[in-house]
C-alpha positions as CSV (number, residue, x, y, z in Angstrom):
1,X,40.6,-17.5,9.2
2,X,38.5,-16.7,6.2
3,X,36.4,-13.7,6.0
4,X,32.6,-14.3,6.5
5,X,30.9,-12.6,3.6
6,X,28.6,-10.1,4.9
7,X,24.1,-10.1,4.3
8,X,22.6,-6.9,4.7
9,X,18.5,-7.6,5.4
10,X,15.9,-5.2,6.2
11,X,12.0,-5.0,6.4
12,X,10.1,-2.2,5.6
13,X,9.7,0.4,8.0
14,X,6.6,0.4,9.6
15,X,3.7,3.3,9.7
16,X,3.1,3.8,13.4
17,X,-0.7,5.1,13.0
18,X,-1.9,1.9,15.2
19,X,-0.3,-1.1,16.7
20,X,1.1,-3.9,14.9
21,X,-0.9,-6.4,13.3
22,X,-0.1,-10.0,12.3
23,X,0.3,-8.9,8.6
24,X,3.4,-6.7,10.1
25,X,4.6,-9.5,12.9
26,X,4.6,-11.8,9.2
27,X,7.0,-9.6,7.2
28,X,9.4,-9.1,10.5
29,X,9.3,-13.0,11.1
30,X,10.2,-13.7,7.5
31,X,13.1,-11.1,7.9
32,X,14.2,-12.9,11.0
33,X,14.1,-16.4,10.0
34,X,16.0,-15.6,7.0
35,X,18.7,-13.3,9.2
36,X,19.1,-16.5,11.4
37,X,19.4,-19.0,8.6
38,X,21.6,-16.8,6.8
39,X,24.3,-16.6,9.8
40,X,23.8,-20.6,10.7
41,X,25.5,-20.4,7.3
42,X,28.2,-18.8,8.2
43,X,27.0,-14.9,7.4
44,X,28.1,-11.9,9.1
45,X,24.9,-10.2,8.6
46,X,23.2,-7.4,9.8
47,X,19.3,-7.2,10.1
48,X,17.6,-3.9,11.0
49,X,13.9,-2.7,11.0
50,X,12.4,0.1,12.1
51,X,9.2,2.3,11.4
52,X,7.9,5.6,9.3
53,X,7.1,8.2,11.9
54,X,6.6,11.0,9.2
55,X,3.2,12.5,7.1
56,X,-0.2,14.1,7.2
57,X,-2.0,10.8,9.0
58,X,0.2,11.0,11.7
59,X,-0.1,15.0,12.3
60,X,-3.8,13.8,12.0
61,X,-4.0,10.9,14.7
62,X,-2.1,13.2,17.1
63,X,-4.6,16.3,16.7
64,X,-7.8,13.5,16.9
65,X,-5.9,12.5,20.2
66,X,-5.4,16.2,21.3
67,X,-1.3,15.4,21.7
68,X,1.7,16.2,19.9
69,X,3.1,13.7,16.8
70,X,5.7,12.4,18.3
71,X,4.2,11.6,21.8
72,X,1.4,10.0,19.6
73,X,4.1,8.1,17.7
74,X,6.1,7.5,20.9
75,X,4.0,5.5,22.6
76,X,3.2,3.7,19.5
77,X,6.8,2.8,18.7
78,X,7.3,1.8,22.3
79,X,4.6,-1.1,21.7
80,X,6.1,-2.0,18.2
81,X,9.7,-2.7,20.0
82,X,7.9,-4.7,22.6
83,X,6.4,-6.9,20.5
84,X,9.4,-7.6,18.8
85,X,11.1,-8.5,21.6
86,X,8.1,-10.5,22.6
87,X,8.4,-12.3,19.2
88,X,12.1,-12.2,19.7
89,X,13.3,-11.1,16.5
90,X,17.2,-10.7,16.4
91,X,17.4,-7.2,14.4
92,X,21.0,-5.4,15.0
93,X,18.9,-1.9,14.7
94,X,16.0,-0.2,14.9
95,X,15.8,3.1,13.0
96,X,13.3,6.0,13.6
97,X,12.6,8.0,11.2
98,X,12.5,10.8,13.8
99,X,16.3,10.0,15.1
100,X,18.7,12.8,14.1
101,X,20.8,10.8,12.9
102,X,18.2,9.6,10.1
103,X,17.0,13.3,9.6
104,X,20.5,14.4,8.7
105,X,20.9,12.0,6.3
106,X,17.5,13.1,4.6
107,X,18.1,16.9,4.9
108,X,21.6,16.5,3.0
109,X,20.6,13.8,0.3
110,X,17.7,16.4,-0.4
111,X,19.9,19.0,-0.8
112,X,22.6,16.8,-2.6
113,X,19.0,15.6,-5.2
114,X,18.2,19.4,-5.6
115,X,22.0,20.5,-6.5
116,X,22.5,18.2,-8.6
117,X,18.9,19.5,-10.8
118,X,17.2,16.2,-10.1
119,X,14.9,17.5,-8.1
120,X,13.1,20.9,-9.0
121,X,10.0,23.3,-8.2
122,X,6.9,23.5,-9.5
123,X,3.0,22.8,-8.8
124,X,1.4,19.7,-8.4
125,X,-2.2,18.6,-9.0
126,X,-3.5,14.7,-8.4
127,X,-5.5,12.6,-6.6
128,X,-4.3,11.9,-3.0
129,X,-4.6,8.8,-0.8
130,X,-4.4,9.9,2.7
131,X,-4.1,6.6,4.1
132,X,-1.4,5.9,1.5
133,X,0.3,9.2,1.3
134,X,0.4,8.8,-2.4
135,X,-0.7,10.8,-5.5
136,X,-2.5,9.3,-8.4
137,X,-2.9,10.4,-12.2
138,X,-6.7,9.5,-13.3
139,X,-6.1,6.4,-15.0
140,X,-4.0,4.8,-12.3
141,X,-7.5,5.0,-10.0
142,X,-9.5,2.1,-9.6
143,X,-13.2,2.8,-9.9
144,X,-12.0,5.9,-8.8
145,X,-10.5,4.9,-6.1
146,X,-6.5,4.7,-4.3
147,X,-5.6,1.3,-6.6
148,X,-3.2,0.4,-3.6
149,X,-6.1,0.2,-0.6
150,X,-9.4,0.8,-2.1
151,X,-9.8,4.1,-0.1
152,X,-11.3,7.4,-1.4
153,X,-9.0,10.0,-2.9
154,X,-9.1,13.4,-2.6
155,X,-8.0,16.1,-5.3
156,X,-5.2,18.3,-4.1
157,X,-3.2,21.1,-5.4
158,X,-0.1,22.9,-4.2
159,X,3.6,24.0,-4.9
160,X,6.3,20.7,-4.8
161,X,9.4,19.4,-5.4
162,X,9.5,16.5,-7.7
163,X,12.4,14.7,-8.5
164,X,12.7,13.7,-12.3
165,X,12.1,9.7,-12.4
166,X,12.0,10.2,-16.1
167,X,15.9,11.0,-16.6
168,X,16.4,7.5,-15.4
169,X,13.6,5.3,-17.1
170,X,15.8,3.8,-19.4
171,X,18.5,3.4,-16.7
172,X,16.0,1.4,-14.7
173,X,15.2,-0.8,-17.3
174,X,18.4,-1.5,-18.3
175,X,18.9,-2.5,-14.5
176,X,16.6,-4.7,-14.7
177,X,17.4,-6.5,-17.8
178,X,21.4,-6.9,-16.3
179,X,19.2,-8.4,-13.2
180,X,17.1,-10.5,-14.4
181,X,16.6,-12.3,-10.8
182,X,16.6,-8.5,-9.0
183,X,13.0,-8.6,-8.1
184,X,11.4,-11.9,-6.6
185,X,8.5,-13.0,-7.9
186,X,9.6,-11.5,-11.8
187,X,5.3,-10.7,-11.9
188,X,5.9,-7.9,-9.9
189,X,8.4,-6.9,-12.0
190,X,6.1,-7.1,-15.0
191,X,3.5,-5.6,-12.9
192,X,5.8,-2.1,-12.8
193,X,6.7,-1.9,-16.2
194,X,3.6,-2.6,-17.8
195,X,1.7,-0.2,-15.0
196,X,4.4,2.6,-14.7
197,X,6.9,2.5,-16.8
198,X,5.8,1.9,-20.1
199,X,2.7,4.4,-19.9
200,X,5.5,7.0,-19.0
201,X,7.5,7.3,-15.7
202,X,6.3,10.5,-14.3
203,X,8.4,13.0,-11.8
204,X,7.9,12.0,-8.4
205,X,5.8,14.6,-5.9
206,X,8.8,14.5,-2.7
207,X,7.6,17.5,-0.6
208,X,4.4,19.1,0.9
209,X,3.4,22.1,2.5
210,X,0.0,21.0,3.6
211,X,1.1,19.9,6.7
212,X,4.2,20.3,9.2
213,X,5.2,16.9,10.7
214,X,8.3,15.9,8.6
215,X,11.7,17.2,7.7
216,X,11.8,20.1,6.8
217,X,13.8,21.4,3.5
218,X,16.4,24.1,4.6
219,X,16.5,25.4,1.3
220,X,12.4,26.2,1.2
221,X,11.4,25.2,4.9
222,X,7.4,26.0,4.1
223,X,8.5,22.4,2.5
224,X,8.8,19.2,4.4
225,X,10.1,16.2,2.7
226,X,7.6,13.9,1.4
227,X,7.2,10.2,2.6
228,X,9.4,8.4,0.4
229,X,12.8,10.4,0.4
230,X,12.5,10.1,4.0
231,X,11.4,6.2,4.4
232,X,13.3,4.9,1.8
233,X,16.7,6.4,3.4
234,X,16.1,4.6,6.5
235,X,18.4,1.8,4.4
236,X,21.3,4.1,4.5
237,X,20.9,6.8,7.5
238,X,20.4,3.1,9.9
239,X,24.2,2.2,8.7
240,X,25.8,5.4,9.2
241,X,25.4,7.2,5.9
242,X,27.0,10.0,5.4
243,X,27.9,10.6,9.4
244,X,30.7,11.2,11.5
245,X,30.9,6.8,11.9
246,X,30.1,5.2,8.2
247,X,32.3,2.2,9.2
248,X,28.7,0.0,9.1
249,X,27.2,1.4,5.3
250,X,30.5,1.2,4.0
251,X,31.0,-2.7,5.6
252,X,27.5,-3.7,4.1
253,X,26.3,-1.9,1.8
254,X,29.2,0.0,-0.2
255,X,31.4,-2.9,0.1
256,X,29.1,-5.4,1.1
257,X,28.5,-8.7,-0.7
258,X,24.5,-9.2,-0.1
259,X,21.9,-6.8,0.6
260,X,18.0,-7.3,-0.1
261,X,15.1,-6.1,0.8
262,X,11.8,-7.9,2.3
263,X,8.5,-6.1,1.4
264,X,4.6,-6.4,1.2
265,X,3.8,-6.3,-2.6
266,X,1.6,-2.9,-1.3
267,X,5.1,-0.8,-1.8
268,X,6.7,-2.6,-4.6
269,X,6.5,0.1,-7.1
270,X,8.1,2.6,-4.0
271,X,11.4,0.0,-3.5
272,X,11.6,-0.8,-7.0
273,X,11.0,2.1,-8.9
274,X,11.8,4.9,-6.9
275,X,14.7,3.4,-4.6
276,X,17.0,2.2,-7.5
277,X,16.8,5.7,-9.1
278,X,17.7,7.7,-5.9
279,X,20.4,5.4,-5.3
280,X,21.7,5.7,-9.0
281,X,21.6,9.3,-8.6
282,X,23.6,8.9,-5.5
283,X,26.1,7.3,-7.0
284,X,25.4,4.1,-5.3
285,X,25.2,0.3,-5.3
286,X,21.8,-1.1,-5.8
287,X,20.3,-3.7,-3.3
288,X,21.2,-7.6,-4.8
289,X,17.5,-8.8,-4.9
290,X,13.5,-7.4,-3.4
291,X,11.4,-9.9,-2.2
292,X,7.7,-8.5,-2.5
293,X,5.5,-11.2,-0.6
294,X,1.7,-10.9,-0.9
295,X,-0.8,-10.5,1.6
296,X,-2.7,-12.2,4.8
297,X,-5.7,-12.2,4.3
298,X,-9.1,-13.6,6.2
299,X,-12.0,-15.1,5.0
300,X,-13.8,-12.2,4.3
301,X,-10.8,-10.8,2.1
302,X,-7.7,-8.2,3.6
303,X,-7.2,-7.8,6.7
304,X,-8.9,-4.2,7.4
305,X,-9.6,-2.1,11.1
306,X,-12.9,-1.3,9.2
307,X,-14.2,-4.3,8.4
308,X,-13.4,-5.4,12.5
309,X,-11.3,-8.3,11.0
310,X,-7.4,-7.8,12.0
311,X,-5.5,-10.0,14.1
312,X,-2.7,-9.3,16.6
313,X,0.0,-11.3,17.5
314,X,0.0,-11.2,21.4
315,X,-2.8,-13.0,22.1
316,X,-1.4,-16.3,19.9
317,X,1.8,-15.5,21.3
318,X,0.2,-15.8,25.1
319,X,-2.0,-18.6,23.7
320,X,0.2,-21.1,22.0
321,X,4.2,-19.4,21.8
322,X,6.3,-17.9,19.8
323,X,6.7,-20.9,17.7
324,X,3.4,-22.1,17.1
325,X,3.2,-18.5,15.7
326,X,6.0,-18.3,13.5
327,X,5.9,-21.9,12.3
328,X,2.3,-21.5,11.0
329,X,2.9,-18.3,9.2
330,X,6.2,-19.8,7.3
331,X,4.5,-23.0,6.7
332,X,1.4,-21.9,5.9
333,X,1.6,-18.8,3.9
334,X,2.9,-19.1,0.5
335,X,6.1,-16.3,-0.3
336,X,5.1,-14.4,-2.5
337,X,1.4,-15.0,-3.2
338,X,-1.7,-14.1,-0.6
339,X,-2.3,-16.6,2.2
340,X,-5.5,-17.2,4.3
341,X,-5.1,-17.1,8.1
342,X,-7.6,-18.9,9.9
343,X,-7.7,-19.9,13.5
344,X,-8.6,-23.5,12.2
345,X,-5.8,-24.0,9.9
346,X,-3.7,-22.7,13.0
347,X,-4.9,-25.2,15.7
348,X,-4.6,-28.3,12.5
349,X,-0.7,-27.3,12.0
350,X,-0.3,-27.2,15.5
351,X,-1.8,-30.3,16.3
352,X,-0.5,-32.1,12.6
353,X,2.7,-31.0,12.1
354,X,4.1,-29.7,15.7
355,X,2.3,-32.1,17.8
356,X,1.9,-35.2,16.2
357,X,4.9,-35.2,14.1
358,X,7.5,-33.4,15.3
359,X,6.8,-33.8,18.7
360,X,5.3,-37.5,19.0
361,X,8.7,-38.4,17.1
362,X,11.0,-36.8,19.6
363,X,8.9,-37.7,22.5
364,X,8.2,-41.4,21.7
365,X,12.1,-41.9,20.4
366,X,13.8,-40.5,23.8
367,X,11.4,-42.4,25.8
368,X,12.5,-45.8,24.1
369,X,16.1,-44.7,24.6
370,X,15.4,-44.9,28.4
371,X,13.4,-47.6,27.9
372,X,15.6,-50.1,26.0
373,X,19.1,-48.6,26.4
374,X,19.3,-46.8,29.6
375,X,19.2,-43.8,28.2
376,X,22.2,-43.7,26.1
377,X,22.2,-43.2,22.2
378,X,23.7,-46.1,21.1
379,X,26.6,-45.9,18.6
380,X,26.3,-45.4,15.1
381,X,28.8,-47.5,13.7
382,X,28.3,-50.9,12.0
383,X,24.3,-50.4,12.3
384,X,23.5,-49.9,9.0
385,X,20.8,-51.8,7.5
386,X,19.0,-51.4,3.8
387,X,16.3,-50.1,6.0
388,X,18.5,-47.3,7.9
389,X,19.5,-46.3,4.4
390,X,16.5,-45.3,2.9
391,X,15.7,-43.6,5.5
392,X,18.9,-41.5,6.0
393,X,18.5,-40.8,1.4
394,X,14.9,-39.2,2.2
395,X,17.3,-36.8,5.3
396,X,19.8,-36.1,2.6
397,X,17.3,-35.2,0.3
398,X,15.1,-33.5,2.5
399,X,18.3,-31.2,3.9
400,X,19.3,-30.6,0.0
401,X,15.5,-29.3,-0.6
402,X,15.3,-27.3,2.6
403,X,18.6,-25.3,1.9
404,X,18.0,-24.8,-2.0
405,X,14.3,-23.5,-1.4
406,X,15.5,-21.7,1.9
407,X,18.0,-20.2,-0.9
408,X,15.5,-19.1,-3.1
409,X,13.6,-17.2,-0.6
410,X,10.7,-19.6,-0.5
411,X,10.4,-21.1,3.3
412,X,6.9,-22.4,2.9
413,X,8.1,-24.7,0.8
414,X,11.8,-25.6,2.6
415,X,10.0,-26.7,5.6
416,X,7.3,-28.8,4.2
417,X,10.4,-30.9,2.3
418,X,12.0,-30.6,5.8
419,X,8.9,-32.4,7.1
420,X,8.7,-35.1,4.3
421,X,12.0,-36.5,6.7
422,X,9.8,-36.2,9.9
423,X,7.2,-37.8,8.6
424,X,9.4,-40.6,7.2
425,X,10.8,-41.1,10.7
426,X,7.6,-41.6,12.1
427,X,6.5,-44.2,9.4
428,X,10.4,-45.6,10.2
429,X,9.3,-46.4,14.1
430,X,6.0,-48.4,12.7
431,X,7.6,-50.5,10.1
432,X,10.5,-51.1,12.3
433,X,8.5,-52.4,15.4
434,X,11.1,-51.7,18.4
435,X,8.8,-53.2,20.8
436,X,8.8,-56.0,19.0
437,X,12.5,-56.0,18.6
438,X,12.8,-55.6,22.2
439,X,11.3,-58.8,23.4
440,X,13.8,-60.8,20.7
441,X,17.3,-61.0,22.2
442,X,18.9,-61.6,19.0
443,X,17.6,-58.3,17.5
444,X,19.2,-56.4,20.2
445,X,21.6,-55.3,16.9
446,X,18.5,-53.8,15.2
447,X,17.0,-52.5,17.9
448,X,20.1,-50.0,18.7
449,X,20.3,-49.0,15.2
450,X,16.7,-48.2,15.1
451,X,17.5,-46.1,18.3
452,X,20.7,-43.9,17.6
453,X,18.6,-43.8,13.4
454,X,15.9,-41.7,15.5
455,X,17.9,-40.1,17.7
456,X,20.2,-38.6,14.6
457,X,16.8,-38.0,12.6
458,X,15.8,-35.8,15.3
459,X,18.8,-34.3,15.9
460,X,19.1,-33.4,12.5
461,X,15.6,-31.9,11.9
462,X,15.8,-30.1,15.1
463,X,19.2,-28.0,14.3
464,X,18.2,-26.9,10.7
465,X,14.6,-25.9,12.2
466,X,16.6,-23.4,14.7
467,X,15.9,-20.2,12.4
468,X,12.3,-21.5,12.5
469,X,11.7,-23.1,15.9
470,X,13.7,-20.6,17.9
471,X,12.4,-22.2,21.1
472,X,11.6,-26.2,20.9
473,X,14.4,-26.6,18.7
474,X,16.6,-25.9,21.5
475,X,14.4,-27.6,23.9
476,X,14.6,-31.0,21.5
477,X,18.3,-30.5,21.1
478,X,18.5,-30.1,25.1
479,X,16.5,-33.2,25.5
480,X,18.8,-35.3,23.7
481,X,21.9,-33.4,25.2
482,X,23.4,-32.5,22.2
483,X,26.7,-30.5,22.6
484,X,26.4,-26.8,21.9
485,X,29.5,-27.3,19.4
486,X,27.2,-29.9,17.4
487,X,23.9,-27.4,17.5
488,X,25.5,-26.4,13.4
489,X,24.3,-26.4,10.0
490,X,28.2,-27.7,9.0
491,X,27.6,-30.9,12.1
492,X,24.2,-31.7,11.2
493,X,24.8,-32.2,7.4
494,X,26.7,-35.5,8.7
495,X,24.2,-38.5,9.3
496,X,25.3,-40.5,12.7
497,X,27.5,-38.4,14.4
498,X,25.1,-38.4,17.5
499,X,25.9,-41.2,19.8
500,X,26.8,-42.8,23.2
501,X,25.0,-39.8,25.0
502,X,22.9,-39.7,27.6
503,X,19.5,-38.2,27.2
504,X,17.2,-36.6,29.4
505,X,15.4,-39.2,31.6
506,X,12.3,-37.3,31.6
507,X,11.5,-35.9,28.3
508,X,8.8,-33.7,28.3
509,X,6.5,-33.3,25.3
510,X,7.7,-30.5,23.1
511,X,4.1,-29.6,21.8
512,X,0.9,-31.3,22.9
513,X,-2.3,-31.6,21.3
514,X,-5.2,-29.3,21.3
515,X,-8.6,-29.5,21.7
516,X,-9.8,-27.7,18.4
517,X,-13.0,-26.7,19.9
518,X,-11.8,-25.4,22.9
519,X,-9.4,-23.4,21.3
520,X,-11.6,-21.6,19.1
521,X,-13.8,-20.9,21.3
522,X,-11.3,-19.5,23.5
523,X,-9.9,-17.3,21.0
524,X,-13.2,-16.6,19.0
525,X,-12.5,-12.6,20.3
526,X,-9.0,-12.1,21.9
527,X,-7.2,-12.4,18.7
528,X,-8.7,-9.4,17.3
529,X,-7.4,-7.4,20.5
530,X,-4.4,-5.5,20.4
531,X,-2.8,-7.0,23.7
């Protein structure tokens, strides 16, 4: 048997100040609707998020709640996990930044960054974004203000580590010209250079002593190690790096043939600035590609605990399920540009695209199966008309476009070709009139072809919507009984190969219609709840 090349996927670890939002839930589903497509093509790959449990706003929240960091982050974590599992999303791993095994790997790459003089002492003096845990020279401020949030910024002064980015500037940019596709979409790319490069790469601040919650330096242990040595690790210390068992880092990332990183545009400069370099002076392989999506945002701008206007995923999840939820966020928000989220445009794809398509055409079809052949899918051979044909070149066509944009990252975009074939299936059951074909005896021919045409449409959309549609997909498929052995990306390229089955007898609508009104009323204030 041929060995299945192996994708290595993470998100970005999440800060743990406050429970996850639907701006978090969005990067996580994107992560794990690319991990599933990935393996339905034949990918041993391993997906692993995880969250940030480090800094000054954490030792903050804790003292505000009068209890120690890690019981603050604790409980915190223990909601994030649930909600993944709520969402089920399919990660292999979930690494803490407060796990020993991650805090080893930190304490010795430090160690490894200062021996080797890439690192060194000295005194550091900038403007400091609490919320971000960044510094910031004067010009990089925005009206005088964090450019990354908007925040205010303090000026702070004390004795640091940096690590010298400059020794590899033109390392970097030589990286980056040899991978020309490396970061996706290339504006961010420009974004860097032109913002942080080209003015002058300057040494990077990677310790503090203003505060205690974080790993400590065993060299200088007034020193913990500052935010981004320790987060941006969590890619290695999660596969074993540099412990007792490196069987995983050395499977998918040493030796590994993909690895790429999914991140919100907010901490491009972090991953694609700062990550390459550590890893080049580590001696290491750089990830293949970093996907920097843009933001959710509401009508009144970015989503913000401030401005009251943040939505969490539990209350669509309880509302409408999990696929209502993750179908509208692939569909609806563009890769890597900002994308509204309204409860409107939610409650239209539902009813437009999950409803009335997707569902009215697997609904209506298995109904007429019971209702003009007893139930069974007729078979597939010899009932080809000019008619069938067109239909099955806009399937062929819309499979090619769905893989090539799923390919390039851009899902938005694969499932809305994907849905250029429903909607031509739907148009397929007008123009073909089987209830008219019905009542003619002689057309008995047409009618079956019409039949087991619908029944493979269905079939077909269904199976390559499973990374999508974790739920109804399966619920479609079980409708129409399809064999687990045909449930493929590899089966379901082939038009017609569902036939002479038996499907259920009472097909229950996948999705049905909502009352827009009602809805919104009904979730006018619970989507802005935590739970």
């Amino acid at each position: 048997m041929e060995k299945k090349k192996t994708f290595y996927i993470t998100t970005p670890i999440y800060y743990p100040s406050g429970n996850m939002t639907l701006g978090n839930s969005y990067t996580t589903i994107v992560c794990d609707a690319y991990a599933r497509y990935k393996k339905e093509q034949g990918y041993d790959v391993y997906f692993v998020t995880g969250t940030d449990e480090h800094g000054q706003k954490i030792e903050f929240k804790a003292k505000e709640k009068n209890v120690t960091p890690i019981e603050f982050v604790d409980e915190i974590v223990s909601n994030v996990q649930e909600l993944w599992k709520a969402l089920k999303i399919s990660n292999d791993d979930f690494i803490r930044t407060t796990q020993k095994r991650h805090t080893d790997v930190v304490e010795k790459v430090f160690s490894y960054f200062l021996n080797k003089g890439d690192i060194y002492l000295s005194e550091y003096e900038g403007w400091y974004c609490r919320e971000c845990e960044s510094f910031f020279t004067e010009t990089q401020l925005v009206d005088g203000k964090c450019p990354d949030c908007g925040r205010e910024v303090v000026l702070q002064k004390e004795e640091a580590y940096f690590f010298r980015m400059s020794k590899y500037t033109d390392k970097l940019l030589k990286y980056y010209e040899d991978h020309p596709n490396a970061i996706v979409p290339e504006a961010r790319k420009t974004e860097m250079i032109n913002n942080f490069i080209k003015p002058g790469l300057e040494d990077l601040c990677v310790s503090r002593t203003s505060f205690d919650w974080g790993v400590k330096i065993k060299e200088n242990p007034k020193h913990v190690v500052y935010v981004w040595i320790d987060a941006l690790m969590n890619y290695l210390s999660v596969l074993g790096y540099l412990s007792d068992d490196d069987t995983l880092f050395k499977k998918y990332w040493l030796n590994g043939d993909e690895k790429i990183h999914v991140l919100g545009k907010e901490i491009t400069r972090f991953h694609v600035i700062y990550w390459p370099i550590m890893l080049m002076s580590l001696n290491l392989p750089l990830p293949d590609r970093f996907y920097s999506h843009g933001w959710l945002i509401m009508k009144d701008g970015k989503m913000s605990k401030s401005k009251g206007n943040v939505v969490y995923p539990l209350p669509l999840i309880n509302n409408y399920g999990i696929d209502a939820v993750r179908y509208y966020l692939l569909r609806e928000i563009p890769m890597f540009s900002d994308g509204l989220f309204t409860m409107e445009q939610f409650i239209d794809r539902y009813n437009n695209d999950l409803a009335n398509d997707l569902g009215n055409l697997s609904h209506r079809s298995i109904s007429m199966i019971n209702k003009y052949f007893d139930g069974i899918i007729p078979s597939y051979k010899g009932r080809v008309t000019e008619f069938d044909k067109e239909l099955e070149e806009v399937g062929k066509q819309a499979i090619e476009l769905f893989i090539k944009h799923m390919d390039q990252f851009e899902m938005n975009v694969a499932i809305e070709k994907l849905f250029v074939y429903v909607s031509k299936a739907n148009k397929y059951i007008e123009d073909s009139k089987p209830w008219a074909l019905a009542k003619d005896e002689t057309k008995k021919e047409e009618l079956a072809s019409v039949m087991v045409h619908l029944a493979n449409v269905i079939y077909q959309v269904c199976v390559f919507l499973k990374p999508i549609l974790i739920e109804k997909s399966a619920f479609i498929l079980d409708l129409l009984n399809v064999n687990e052995a045909l449930r493929n990306y590899q089966s379901a390229s082939k038009f017609g190969i569902l036939e002479n089955v038996k499907v259920s007898d009472k097909p229950t609508p996948a999705f049905v219609r909502l009352d827009a009104k009602v809805e919104l009323e009904k979730t006018k204030e619970s989507i802005y709840q935590p739970k």
